[in-house]
Backbone as a printed PyTorch tensor [residue, N CA C, xyz], in Angstrom:
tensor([[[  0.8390,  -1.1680,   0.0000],
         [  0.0000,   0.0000,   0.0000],
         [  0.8930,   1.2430,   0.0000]],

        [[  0.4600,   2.1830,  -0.5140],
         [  1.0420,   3.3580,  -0.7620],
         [  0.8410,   4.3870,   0.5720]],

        [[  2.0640,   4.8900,   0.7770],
         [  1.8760,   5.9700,   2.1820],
         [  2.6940,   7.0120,   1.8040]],

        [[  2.6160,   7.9870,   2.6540],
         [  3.4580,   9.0790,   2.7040],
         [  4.6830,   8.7530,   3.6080]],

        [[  6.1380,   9.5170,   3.0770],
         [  6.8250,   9.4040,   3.8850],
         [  6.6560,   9.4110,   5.4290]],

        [[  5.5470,  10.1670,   6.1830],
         [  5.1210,  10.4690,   7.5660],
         [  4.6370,   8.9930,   7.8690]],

        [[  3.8910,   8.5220,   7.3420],
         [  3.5910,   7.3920,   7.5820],
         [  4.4060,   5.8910,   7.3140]],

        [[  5.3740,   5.8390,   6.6380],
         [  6.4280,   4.7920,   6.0500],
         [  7.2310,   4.7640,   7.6380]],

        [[  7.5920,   6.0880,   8.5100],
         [  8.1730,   6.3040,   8.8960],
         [  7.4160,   5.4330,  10.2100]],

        [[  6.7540,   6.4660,  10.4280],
         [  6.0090,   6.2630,  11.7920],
         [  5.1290,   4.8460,  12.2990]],

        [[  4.7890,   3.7950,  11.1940],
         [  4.1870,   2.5580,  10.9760],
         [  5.1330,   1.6410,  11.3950]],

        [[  6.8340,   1.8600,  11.1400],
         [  7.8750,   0.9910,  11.6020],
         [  7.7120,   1.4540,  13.1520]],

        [[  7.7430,   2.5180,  13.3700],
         [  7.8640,   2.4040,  14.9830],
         [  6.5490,   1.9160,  16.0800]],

        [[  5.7850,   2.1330,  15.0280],
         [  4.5130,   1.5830,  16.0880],
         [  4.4830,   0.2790,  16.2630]],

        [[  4.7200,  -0.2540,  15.0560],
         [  4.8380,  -1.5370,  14.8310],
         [  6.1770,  -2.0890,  16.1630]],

        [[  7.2550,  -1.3190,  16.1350],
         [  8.2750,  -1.6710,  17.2950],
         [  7.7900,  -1.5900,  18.4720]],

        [[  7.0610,  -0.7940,  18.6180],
         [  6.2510,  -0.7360,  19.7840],
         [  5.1210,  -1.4030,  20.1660]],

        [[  4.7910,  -2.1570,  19.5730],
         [  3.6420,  -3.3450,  19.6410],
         [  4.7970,  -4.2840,  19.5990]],

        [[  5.2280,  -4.3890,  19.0580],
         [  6.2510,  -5.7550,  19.5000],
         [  6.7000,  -5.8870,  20.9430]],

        [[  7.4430,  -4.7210,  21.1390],
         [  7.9060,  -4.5340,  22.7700],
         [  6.9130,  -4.8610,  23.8770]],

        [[  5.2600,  -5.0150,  23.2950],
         [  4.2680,  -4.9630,  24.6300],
         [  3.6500,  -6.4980,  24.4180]],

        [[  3.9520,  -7.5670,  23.2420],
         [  3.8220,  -8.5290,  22.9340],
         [  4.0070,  -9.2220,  24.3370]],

        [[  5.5900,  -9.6170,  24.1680],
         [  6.1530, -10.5700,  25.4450],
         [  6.9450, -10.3550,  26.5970]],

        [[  6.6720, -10.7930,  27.3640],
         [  7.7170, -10.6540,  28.7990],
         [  9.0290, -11.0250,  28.2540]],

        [[ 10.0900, -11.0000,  29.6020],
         [ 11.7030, -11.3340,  29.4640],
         [ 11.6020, -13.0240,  29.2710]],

        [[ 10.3730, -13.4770,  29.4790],
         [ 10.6450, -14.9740,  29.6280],
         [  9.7190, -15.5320,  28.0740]],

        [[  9.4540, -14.8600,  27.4670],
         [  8.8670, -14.9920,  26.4320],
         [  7.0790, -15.1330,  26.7210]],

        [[  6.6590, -14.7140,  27.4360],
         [  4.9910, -14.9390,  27.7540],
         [  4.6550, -14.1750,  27.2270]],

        [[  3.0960, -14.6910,  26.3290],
         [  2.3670, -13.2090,  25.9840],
         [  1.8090, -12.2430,  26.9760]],

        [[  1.8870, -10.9660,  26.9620],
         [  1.3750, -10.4350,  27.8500],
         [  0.7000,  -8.9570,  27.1160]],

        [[  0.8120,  -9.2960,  25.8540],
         [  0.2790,  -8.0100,  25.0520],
         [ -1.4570,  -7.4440,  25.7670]],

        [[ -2.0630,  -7.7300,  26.0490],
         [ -3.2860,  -7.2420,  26.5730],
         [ -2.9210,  -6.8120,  28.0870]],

        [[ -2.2900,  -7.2270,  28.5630],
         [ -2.2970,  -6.9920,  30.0870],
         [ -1.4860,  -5.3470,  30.2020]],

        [[ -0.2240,  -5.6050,  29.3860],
         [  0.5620,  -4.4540,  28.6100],
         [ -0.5440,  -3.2340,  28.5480]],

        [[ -1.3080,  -3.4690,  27.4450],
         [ -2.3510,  -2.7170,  26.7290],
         [ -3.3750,  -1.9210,  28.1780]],

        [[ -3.8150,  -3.3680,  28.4550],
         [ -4.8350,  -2.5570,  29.7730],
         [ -4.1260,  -1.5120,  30.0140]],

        [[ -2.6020,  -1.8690,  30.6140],
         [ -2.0940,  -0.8960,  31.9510],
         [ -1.7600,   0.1540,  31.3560]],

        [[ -1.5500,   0.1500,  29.7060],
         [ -1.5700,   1.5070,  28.9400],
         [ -2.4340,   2.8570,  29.0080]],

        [[ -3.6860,   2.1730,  28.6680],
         [ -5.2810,   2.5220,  28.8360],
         [ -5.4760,   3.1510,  30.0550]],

        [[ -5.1390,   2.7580,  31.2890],
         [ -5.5990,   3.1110,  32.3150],
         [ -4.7360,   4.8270,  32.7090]],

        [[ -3.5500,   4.1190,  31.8890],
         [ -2.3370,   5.6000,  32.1670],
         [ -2.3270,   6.5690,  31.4220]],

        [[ -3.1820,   6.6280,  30.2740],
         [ -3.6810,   7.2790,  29.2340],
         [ -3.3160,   9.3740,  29.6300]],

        [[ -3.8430,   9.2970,  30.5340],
         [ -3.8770,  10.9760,  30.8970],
         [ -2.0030,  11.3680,  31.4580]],

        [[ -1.7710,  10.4140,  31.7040],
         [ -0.4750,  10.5440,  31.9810],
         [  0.7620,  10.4640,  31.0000]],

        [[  0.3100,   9.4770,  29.9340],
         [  0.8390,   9.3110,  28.7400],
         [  0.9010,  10.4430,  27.4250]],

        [[ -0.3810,  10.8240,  27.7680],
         [ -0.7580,  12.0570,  26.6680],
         [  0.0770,  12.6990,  25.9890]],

        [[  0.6400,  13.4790,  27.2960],
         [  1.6130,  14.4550,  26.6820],
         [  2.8700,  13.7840,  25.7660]],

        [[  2.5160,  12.8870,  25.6980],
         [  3.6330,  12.2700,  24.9330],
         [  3.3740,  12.1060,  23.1090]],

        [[  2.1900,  12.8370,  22.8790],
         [  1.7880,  12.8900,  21.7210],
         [  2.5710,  13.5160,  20.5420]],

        [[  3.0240,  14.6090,  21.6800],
         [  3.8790,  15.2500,  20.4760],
         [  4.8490,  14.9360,  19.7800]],

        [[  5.9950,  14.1170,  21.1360],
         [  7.5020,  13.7240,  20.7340],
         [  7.4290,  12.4730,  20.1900]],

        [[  6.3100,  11.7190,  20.8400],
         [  6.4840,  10.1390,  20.3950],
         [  4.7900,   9.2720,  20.0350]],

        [[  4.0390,   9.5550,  18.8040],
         [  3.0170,   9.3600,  19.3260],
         [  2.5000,   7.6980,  19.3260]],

        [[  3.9150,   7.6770,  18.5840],
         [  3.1980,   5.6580,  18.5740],
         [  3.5790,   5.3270,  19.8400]],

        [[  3.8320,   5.9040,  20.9680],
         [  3.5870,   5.2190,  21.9370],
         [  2.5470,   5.3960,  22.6820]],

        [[  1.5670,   6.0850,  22.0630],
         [  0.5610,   6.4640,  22.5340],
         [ -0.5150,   5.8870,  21.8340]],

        [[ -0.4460,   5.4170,  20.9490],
         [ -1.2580,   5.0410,  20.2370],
         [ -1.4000,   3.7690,  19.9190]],

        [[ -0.6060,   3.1610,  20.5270],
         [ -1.0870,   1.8090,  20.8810],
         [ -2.0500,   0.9330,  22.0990]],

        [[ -2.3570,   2.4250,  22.4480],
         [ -3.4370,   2.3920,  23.6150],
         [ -4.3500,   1.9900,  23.1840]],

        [[ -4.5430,   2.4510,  21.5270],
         [ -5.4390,   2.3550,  20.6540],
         [ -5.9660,   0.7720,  20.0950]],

        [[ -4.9590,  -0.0890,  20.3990],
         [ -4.5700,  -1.4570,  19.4400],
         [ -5.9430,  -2.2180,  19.5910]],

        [[ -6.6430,  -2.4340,  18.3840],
         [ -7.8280,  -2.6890,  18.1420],
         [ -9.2110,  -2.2010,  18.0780]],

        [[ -8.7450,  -0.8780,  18.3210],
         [-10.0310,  -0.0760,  18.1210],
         [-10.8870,   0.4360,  17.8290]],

        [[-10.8000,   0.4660,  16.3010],
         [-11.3370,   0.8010,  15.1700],
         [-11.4120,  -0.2420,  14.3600]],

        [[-12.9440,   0.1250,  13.6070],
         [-13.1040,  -0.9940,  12.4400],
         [-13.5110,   0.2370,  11.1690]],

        [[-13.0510,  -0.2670,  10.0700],
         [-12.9010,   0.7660,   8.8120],
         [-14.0230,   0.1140,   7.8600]],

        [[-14.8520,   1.4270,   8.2500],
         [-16.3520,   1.6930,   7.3720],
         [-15.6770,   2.2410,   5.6680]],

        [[-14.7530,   2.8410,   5.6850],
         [-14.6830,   3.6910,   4.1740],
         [-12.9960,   3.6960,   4.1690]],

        [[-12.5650,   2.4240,   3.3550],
         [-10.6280,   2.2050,   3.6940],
         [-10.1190,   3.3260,   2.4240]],

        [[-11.2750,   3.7950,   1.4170],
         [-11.0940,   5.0410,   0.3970],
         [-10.4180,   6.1320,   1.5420]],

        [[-10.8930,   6.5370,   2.4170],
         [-10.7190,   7.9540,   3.1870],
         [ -9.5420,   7.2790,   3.8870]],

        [[ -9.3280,   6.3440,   4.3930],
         [ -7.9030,   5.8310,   5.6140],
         [ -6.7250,   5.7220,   4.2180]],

        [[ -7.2600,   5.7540,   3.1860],
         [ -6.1580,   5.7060,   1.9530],
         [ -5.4030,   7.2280,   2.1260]],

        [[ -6.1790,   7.5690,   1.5820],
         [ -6.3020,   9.4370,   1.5960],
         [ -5.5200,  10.0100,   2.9640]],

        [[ -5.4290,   9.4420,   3.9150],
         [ -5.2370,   9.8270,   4.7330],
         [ -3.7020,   9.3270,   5.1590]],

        [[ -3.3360,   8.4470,   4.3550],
         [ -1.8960,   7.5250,   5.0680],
         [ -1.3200,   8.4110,   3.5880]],

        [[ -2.0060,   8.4280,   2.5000],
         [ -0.9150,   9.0740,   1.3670],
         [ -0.6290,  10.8770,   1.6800]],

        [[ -1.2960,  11.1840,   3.1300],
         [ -1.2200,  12.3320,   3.5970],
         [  0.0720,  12.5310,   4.5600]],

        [[ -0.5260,  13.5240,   5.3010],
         [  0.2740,  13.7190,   6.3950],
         [ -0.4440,  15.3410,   7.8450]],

        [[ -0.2810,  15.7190,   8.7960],
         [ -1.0900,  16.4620,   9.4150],
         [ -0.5460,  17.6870,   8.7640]],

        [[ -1.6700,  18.3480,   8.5430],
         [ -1.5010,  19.9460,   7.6640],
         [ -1.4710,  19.7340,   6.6180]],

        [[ -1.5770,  18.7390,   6.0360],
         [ -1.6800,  18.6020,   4.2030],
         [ -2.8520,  18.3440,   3.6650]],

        [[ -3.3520,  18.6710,   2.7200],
         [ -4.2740,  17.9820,   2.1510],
         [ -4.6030,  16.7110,   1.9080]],

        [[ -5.6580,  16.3820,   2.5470],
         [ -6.5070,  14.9540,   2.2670],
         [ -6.0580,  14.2220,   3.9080]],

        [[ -5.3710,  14.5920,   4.8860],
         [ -5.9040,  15.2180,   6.3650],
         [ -6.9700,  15.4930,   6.7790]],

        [[ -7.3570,  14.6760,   7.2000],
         [ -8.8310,  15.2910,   7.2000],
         [ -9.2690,  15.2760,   8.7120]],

        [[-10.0140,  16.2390,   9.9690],
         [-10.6140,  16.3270,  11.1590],
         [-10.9750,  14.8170,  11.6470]],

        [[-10.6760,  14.9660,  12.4650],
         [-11.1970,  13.7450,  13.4920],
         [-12.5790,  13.7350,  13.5570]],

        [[-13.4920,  14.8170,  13.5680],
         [-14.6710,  14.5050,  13.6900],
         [-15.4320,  14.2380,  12.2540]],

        [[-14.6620,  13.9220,  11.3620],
         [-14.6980,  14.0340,  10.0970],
         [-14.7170,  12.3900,   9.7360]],

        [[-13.3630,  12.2020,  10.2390],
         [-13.4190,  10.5070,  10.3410],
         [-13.9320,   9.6750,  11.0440]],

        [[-14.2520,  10.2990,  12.1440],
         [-14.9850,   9.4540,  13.0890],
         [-15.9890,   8.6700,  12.8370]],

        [[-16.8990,   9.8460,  11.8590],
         [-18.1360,   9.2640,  11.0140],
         [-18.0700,   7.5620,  10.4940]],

        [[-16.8020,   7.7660,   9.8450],
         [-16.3520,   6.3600,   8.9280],
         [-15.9740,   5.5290,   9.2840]],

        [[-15.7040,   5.5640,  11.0920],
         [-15.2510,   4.4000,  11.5740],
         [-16.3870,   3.6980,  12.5860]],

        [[-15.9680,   2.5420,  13.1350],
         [-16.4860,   2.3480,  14.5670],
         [-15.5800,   1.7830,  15.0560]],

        [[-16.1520,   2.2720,  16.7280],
         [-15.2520,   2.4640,  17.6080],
         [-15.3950,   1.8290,  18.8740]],

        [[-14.7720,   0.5320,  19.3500],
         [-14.8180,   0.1830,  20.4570],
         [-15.3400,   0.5360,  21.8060]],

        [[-15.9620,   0.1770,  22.5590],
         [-16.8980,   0.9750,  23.5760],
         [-15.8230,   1.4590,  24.5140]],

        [[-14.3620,   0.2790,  24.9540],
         [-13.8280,   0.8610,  25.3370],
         [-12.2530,   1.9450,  25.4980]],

        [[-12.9610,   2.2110,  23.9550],
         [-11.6110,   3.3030,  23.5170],
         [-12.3490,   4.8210,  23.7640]],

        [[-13.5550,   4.7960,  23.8960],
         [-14.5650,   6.2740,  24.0680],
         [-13.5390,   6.7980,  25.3790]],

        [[-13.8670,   6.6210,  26.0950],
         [-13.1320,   7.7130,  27.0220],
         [-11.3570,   7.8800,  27.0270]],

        [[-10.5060,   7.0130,  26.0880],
         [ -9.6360,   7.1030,  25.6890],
         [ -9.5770,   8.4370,  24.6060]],

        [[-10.4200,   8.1930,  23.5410],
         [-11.1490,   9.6080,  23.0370],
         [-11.4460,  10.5770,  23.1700]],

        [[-12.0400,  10.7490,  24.3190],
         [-12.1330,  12.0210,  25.0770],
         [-11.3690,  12.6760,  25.8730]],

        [[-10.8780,  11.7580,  26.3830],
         [ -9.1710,  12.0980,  26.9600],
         [ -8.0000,  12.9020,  25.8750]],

        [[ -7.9260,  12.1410,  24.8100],
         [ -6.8610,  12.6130,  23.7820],
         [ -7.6550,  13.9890,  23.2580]],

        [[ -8.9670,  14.1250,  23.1210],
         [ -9.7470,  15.3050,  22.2690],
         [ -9.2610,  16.5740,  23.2940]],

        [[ -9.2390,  16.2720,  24.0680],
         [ -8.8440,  17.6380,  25.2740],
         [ -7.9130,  17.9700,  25.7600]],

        [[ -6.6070,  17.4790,  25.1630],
         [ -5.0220,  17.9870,  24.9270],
         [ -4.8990,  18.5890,  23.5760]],

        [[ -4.2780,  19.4560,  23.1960],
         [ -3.3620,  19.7120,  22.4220],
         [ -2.9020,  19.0120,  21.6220]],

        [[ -3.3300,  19.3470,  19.8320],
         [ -2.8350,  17.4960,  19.2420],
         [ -3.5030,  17.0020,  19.1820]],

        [[ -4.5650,  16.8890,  20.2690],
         [ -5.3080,  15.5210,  20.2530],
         [ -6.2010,  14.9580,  18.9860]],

        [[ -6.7450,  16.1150,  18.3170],
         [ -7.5160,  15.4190,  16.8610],
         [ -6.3250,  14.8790,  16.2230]],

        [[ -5.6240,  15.6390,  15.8050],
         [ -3.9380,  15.0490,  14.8610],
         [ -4.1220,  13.6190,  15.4210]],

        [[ -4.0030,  13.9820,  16.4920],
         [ -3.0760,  12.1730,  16.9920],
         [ -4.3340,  11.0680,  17.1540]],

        [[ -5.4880,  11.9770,  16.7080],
         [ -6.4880,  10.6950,  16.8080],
         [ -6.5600,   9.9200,  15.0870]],

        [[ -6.2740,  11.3360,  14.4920],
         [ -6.5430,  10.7440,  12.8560],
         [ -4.6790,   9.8100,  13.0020]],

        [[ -4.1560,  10.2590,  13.3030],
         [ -2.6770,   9.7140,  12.7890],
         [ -2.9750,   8.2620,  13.8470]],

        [[ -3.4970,   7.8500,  14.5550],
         [ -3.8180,   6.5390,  15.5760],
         [ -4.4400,   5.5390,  14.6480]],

        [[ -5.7560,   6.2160,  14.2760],
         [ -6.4480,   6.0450,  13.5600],
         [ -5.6440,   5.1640,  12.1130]],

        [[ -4.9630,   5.8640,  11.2030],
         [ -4.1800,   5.9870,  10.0140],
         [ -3.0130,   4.5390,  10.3290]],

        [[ -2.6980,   4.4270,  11.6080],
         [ -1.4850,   3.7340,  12.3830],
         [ -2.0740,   2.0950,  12.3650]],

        [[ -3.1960,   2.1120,  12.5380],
         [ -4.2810,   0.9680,  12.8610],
         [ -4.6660,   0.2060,  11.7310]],

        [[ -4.9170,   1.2350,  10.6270],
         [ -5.2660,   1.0940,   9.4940],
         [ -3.9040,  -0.1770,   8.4040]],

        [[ -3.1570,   0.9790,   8.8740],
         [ -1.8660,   0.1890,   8.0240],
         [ -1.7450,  -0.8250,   8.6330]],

        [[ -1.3500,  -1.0520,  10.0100],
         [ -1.3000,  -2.5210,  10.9340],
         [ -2.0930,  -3.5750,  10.5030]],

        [[ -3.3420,  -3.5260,  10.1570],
         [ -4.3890,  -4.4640,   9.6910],
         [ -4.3840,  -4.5320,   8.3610]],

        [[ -4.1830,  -3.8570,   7.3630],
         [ -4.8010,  -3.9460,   5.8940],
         [ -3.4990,  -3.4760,   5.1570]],

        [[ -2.2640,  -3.3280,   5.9190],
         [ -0.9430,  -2.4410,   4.9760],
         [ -0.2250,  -4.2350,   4.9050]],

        [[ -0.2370,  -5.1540,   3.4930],
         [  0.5860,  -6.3130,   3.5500],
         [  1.8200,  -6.3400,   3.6910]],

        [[  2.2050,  -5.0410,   3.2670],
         [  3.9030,  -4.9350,   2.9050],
         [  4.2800,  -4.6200,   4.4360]],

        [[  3.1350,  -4.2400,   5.3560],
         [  3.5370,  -4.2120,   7.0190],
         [  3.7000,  -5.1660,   7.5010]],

        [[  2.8240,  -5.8660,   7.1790],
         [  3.1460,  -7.7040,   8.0260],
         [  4.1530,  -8.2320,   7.0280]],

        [[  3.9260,  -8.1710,   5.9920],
         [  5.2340,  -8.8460,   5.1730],
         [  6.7700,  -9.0660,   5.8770]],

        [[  6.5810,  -7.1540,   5.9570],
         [  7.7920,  -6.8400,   6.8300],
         [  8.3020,  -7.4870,   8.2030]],

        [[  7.1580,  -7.3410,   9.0150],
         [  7.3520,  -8.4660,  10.2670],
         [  7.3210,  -9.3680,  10.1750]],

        [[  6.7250, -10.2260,   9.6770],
         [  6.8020, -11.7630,   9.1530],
         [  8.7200, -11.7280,   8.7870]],

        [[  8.7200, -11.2710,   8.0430],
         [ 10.6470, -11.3050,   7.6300],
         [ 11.4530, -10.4950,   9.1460]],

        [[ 11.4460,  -9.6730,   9.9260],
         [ 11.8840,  -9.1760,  11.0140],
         [ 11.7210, -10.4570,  12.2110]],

        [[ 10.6120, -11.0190,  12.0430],
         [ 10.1480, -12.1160,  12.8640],
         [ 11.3560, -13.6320,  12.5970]],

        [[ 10.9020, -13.9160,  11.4570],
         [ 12.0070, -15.2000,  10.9200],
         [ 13.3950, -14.5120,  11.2870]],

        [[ 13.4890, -13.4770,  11.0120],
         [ 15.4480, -12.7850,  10.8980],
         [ 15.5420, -13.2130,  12.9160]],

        [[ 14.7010, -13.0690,  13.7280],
         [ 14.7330, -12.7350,  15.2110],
         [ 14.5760, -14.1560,  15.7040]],

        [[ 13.8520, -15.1020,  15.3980],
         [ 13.9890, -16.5240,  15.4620],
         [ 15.3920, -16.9690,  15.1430]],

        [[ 15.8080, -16.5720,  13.5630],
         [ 16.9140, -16.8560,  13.4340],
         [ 18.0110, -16.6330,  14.2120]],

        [[ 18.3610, -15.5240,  14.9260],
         [ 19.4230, -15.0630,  15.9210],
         [ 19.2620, -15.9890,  17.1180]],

        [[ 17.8360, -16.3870,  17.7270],
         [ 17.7950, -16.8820,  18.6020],
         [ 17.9800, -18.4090,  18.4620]],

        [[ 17.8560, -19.0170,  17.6230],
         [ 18.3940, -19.8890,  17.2420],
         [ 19.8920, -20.1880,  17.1740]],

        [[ 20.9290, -18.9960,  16.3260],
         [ 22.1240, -18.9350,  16.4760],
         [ 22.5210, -18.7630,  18.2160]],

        [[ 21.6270, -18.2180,  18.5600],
         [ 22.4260, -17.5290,  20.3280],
         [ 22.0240, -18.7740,  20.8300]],

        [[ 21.0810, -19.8780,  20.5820],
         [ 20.9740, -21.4000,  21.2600],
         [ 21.9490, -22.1150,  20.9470]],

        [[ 22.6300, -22.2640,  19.7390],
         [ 23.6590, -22.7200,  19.1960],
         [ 24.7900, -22.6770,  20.1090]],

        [[ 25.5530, -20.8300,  19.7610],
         [ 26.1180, -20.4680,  20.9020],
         [ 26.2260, -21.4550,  21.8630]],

        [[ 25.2890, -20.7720,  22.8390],
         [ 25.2600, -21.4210,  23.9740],
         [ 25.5790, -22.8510,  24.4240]],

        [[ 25.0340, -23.6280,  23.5620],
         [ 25.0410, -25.2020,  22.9490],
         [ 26.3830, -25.3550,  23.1590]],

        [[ 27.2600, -24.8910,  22.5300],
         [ 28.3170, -25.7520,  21.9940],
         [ 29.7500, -24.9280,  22.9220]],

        [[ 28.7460, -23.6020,  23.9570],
         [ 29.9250, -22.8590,  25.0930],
         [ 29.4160, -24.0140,  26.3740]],

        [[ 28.1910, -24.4840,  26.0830],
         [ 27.9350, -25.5620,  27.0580],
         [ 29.0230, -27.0830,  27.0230]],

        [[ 29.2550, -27.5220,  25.4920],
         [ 29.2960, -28.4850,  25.4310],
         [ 30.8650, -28.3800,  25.1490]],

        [[ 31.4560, -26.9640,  25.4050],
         [ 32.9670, -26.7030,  25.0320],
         [ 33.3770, -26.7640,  27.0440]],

        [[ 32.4680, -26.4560,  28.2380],
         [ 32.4520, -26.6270,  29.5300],
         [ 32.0950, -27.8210,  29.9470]],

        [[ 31.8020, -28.5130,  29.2580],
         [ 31.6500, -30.1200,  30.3570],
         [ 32.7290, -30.9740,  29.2270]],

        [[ 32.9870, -30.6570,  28.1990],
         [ 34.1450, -31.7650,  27.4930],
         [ 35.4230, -30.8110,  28.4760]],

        [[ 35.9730, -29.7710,  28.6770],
         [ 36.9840, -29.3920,  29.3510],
         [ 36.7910, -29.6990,  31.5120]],

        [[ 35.7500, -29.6880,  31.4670],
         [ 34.9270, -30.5950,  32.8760],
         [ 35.8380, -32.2060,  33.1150]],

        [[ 35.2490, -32.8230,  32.1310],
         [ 35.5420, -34.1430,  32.0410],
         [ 37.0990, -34.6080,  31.7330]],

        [[ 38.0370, -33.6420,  30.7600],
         [ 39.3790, -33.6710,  30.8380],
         [ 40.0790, -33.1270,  31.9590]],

        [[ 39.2620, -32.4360,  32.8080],
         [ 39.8480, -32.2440,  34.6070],
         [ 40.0910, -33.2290,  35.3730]],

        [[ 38.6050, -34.0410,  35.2790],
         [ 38.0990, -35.3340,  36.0800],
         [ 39.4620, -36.5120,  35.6990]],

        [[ 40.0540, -36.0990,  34.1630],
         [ 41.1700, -37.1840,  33.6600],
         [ 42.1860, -37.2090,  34.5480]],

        [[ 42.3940, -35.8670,  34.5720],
         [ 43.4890, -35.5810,  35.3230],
         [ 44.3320, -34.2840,  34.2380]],

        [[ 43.9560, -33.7000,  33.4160],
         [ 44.4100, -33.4090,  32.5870],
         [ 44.3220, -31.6520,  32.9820]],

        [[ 44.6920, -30.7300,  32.6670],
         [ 44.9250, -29.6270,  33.2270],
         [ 44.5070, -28.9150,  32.1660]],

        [[ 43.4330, -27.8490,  33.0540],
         [ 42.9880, -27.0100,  32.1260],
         [ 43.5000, -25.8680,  31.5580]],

        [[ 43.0330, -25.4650,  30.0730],
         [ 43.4500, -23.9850,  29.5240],
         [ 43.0630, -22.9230,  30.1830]],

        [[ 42.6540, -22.9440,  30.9180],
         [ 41.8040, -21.4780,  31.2390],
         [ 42.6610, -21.3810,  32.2250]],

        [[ 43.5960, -21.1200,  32.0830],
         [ 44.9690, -20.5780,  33.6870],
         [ 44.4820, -19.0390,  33.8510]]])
């Protein structure tokens, strides 16, 4: 799908940022629990619209369903202040909206930014679900990250199996390298 540079840009990081709220250090999913505790911090998070907004906008993750993907087109080949940008209360019309993203909504409408960062949330969501060359992309970021972890099992494997063969030439009697 076709985007504007603003959006090419900003779709990789949201996307990094939904990854980061996926799994714990031990690999558990914990992406919803993540999400709740997002949601709840919402007024506290806000101000963060300006410098960073995909981290804000993954408060958003699942919230919208796209009545008219013509206007979310228009809107990703955009950018805020350009033409085919279009008002939040403008788009709102064209979407629906989770019961419990409404007061997430009303929260963001009453900062500074806040329409911008509802259409650009909005626009963020859009690509996540219906942009292929987005999942494409993770799908290949995904295999490349398996792959490392695979190599770092390896690793490990064979720093394991390089410590019990130098283990067992101790037990010989044989004296180790590591002076």
């Amino acid at each position: 799908m076709k985007k504007s540079r603003y959006y090419s840009d900003l779709i990789k990081s949201y996307n990094d940022e939904v990854d980061d709220l996926l799994t714990d250090s031990e690999g558990k999913s914990v992406l919803q629990k993540r999400l709740n505790d997002k949601r709840r911090e919402i007024d506290a998070i806000l101000p963060m619209i300006e410098f960073s907004p995909e981290m804000v906008a993954v408060s958003f993750y699942g919230a919208f369903g796209f009545q008219a993907p013509e206007v979310m087109q228009g809107i990703v080949l955009s950018q805020p202040g350009r033409t085919g940008f279009i008002a939040w209360s403008r788009l709102r019309k064209t979407l629906t909206v989770s019961d419990w993203a409404e007061p997430l909504i009303a929260s963001a409408l009453k900062v500074a930014g806040g329409d911008v960062f509802l259409v650009t949330t909005a626009a963020l969501e859009f690509l996540r679900t219906r942009d292929s060359s987005v999942s494409d992309a993770r799908a290949i970021e995904h295999e490349t990250r398996q792959e490392q972890n695979e190599d770092d099992d390896n690793d490990d494997e064979a720093r394991d199996l390089g410590e019990a063969g130098a283990s067992w030439l101790a037990e010989q009697g044989f004296e180790s390298l590591d002076h």
